[in-house]
C-alpha positions in Angstrom: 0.0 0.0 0.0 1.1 3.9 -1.1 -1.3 5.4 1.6 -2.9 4.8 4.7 -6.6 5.9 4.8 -6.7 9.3 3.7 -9.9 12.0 3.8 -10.4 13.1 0.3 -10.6 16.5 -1.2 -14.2 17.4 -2.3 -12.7 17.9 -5.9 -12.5 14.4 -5.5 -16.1 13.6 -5.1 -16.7 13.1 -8.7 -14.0 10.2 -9.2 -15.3 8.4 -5.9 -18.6 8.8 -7.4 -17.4 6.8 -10.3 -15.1 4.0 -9.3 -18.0 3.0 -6.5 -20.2 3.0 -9.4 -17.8 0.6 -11.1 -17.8 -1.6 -8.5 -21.7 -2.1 -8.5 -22.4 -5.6 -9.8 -25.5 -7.2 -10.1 -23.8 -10.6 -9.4 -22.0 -8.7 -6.4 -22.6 -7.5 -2.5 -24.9 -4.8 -2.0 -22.1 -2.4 -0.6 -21.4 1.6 0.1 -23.3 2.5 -3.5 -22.6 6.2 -5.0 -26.4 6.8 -3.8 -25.2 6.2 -0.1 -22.9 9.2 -1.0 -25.5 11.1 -2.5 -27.7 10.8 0.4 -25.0 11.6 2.9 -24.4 14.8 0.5 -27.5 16.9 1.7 -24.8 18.0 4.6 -23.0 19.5 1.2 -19.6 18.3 -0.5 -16.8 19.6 2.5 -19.0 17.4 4.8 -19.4 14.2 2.5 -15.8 14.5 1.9 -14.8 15.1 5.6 -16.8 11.6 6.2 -15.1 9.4 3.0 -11.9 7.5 3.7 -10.1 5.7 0.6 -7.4 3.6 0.4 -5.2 3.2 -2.9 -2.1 1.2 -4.3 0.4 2.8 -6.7 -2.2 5.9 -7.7 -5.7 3.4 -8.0 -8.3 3.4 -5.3 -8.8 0.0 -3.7 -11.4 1.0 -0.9 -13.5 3.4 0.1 -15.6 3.9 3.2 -18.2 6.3 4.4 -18.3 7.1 8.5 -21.8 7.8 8.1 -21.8 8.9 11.8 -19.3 8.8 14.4 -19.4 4.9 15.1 -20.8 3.4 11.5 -18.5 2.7 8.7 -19.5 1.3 5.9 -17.5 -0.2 2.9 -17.3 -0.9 -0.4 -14.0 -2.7 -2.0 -12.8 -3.1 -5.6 -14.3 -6.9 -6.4 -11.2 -8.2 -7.5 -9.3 -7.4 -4.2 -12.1 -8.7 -1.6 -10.0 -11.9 -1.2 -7.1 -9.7 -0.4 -5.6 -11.0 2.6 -2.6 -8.0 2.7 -5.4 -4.9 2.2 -7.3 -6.3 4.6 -4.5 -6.2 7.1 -4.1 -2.2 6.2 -7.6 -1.5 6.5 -8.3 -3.5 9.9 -5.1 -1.9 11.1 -6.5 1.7 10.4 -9.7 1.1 12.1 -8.6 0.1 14.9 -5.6 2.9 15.5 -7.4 5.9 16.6 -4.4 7.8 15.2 -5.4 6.7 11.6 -8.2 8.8 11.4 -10.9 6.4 10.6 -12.7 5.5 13.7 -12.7 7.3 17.4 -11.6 5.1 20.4 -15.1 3.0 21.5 -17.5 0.8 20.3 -18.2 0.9 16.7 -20.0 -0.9 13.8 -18.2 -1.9 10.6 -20.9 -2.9 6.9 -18.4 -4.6 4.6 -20.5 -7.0 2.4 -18.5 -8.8 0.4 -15.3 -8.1 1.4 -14.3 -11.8 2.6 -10.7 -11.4 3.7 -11.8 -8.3 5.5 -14.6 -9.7 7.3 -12.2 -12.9 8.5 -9.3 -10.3 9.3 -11.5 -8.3 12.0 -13.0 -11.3 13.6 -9.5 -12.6 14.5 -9.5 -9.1 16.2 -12.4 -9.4 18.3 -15.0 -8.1 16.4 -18.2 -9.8 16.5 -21.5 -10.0 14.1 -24.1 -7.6 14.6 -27.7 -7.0 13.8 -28.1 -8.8 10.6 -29.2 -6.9 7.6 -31.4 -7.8 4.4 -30.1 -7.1 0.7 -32.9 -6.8 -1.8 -32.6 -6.7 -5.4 -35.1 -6.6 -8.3 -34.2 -7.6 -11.6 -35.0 -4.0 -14.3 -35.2 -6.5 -17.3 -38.8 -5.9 -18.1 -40.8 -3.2 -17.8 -42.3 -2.0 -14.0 -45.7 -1.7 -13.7 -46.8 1.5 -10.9 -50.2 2.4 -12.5 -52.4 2.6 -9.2 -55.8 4.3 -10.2 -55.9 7.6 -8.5 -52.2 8.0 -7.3 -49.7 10.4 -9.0 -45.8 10.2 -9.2 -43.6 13.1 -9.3 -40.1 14.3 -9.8 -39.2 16.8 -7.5 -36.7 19.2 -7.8 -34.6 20.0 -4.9 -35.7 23.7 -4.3 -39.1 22.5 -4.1 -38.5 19.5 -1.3 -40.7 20.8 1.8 -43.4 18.4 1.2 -41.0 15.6 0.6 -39.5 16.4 3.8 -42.1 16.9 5.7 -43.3 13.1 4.5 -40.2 11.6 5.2 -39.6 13.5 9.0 -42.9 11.6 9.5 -42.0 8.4 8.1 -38.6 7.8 10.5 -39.4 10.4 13.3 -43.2 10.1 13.4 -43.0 13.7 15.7 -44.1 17.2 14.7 -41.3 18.8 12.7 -39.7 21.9 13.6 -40.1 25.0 11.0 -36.3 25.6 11.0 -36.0 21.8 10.3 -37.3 21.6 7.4 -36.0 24.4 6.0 -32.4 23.6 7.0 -33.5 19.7 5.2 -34.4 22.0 1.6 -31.5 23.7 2.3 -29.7 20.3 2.2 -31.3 19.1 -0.7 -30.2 22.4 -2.5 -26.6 21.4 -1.4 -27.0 17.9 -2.8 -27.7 19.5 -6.1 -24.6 21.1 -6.3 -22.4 17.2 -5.8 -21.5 15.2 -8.5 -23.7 12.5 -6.5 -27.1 14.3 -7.8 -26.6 13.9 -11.4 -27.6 10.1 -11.1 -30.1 11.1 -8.4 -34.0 11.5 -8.6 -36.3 12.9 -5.9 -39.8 10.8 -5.8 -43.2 11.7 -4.3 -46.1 10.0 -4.3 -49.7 11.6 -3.9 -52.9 10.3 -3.6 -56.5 11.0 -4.7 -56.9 13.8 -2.8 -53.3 14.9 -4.2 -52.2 14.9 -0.5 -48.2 14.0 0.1 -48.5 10.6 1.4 -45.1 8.7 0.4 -41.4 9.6 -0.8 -38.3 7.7 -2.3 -35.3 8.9 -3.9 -33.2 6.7 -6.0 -29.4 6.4 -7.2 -28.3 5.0 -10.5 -24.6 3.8 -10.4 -24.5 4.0 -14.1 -25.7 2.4 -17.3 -26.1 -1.5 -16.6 -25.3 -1.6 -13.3 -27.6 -1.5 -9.5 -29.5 1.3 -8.6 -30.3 2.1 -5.2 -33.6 3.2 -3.2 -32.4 5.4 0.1 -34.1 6.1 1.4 -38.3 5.4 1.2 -41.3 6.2 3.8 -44.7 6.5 4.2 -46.3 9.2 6.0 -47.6 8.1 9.7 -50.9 9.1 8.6 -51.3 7.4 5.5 -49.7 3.5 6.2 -51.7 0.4 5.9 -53.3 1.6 2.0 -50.1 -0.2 0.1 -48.4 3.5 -0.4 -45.2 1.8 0.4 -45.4 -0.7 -2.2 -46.4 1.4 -4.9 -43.9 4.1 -4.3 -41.2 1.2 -4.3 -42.5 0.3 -7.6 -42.5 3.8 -9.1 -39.0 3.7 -7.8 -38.0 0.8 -9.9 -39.5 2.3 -12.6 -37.7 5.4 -12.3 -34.0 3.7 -12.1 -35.2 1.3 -15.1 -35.3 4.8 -16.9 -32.0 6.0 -16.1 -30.8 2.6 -17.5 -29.8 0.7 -13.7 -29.8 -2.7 -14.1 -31.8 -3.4 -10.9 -33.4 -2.4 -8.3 -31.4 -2.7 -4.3 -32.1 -1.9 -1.1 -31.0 -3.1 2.3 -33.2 -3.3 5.3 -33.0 -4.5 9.4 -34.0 -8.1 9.4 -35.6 -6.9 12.0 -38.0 -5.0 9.9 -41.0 -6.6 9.0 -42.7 -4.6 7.5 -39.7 -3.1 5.3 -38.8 -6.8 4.2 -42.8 -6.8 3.1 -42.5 -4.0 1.3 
């Protein structure tokens, strides 16, 4: 290895953006996705670039995580090193030296799907399984049909998010939200805009009858021919139970069978009934 993990420059967002999206395979883990970046980038591109760590050899990036808070990291690493035994040592070396820059001193929780001789190198270091997690997929071959009688899907564009937000603060808080909230949440999705994440990002809405805001998705291609990702999706509180959820999840697949994904992914608790149903 040339490097220890480094943080990257935000100039470097766009090249990250595309060597994930390289590494998206169909026949592969459901791993850190570009659209995990995207999502992470309504805190704007200083802050998604603060939270990225790569690794490289000789000049090429090999591995690249994103401390999507202080004690998750979550990995994604080039397919045709996952066996390898020697960048496995680096990284689990890094992770576990404060110094490093990667992770704090404490407990913490490592997602590195598919990365075999990583997985093997830090349970010989004491680190045990955690909750387990479900990867979905769904094959884009064929057409998806949405049509619901009644129920309307829109694009939204990020200047125009309140009502998204407002959905999606009730879908995973379920509390009233706060007026400077929401518009600090726009204000994020304004930011988003402005990362080379958002160009393969589209912001979903779905209304009903009564044209009321009663479900959101957004969605991540990671190029032509290659997984999209769902991240995130909700219902509103007030509007669960009516199969919302299922038909925004379809529109969603629809949508990334536009921009020309190969499939549909999405990773949920196992814990999660009702998002497994879904």
């Amino acid at each position: 290895m040339d490097a220890n993990a480094r943080m990257p420059d935000p100039q470097e967002l766009g090249h990250i953006c595309r060597v994930l999206g390289g590494w998206q395979d169909d026949d592969g883990p459901l791993h850190l996705h570009p659209g995990d970046l995207g999502w992470y980038s309504l805190r704007g591109s200083a802050a998604t670039a603060a939270a990225t760590r790569v690794w490289s050899e000789n000049g090429t990036i090999v591995a690249i995580a994103l401390l999507d808070g202080p004690d998750l990291l979550r990995f994604a690493i080039d397919p045709a090193r996952s066996q390898d035994a020697s960048l496995a040592s680096r990284i689990s070396s890094d992770v576990g030296n404060a110094e490093a820059g990667v992770l704090k001193p404490g407990n913490a929780t490592i997602e590195a799907r598919g990365a075999t001789a990583l997985a093997e190198e830090l349970a010989s270091h004491g680190w045990v399984p955690d909750e387990p997690w479900t990867p979905l997929r769904r094959d884009l071959a064929e057409p998806v049909s949405v049509g619901v009688s009644g129920l309307r899907v829109e694009t939204v564009e990020p200047e125009r998010t309140a009502e998204w937000v407002a959905v999606h603060w009730s879908a995973f808080r379920g509390t009233p939200m706060p007026r400077e909230r929401l518009r600090s949440f726009v204000d994020g999705w304004c930011a988003a805009a402005e990362t080379p994440f958002f160009e393969a990002g589209r912001i979903l809405l779905l209304r009903d009858e009564h044209d009321r805001p009663v479900a959101v998705s957004t969605v991540w291609s990671g190029g032509a021919g290659s997984p999209g990702l769902i991240e995130p999706l909700g219902v509103h509180q007030e509007h669960r139970g009516r199969g919302y959820g299922a038909v925004m999840s379809r529109a969603a697949a629809a949508a990334l069978r536009e921009m020309g994904s190969s499939s549909a992914t999405v990773c949920a608790e196992s814990s999660n009934v009702g998002a497994i149903a879904t």
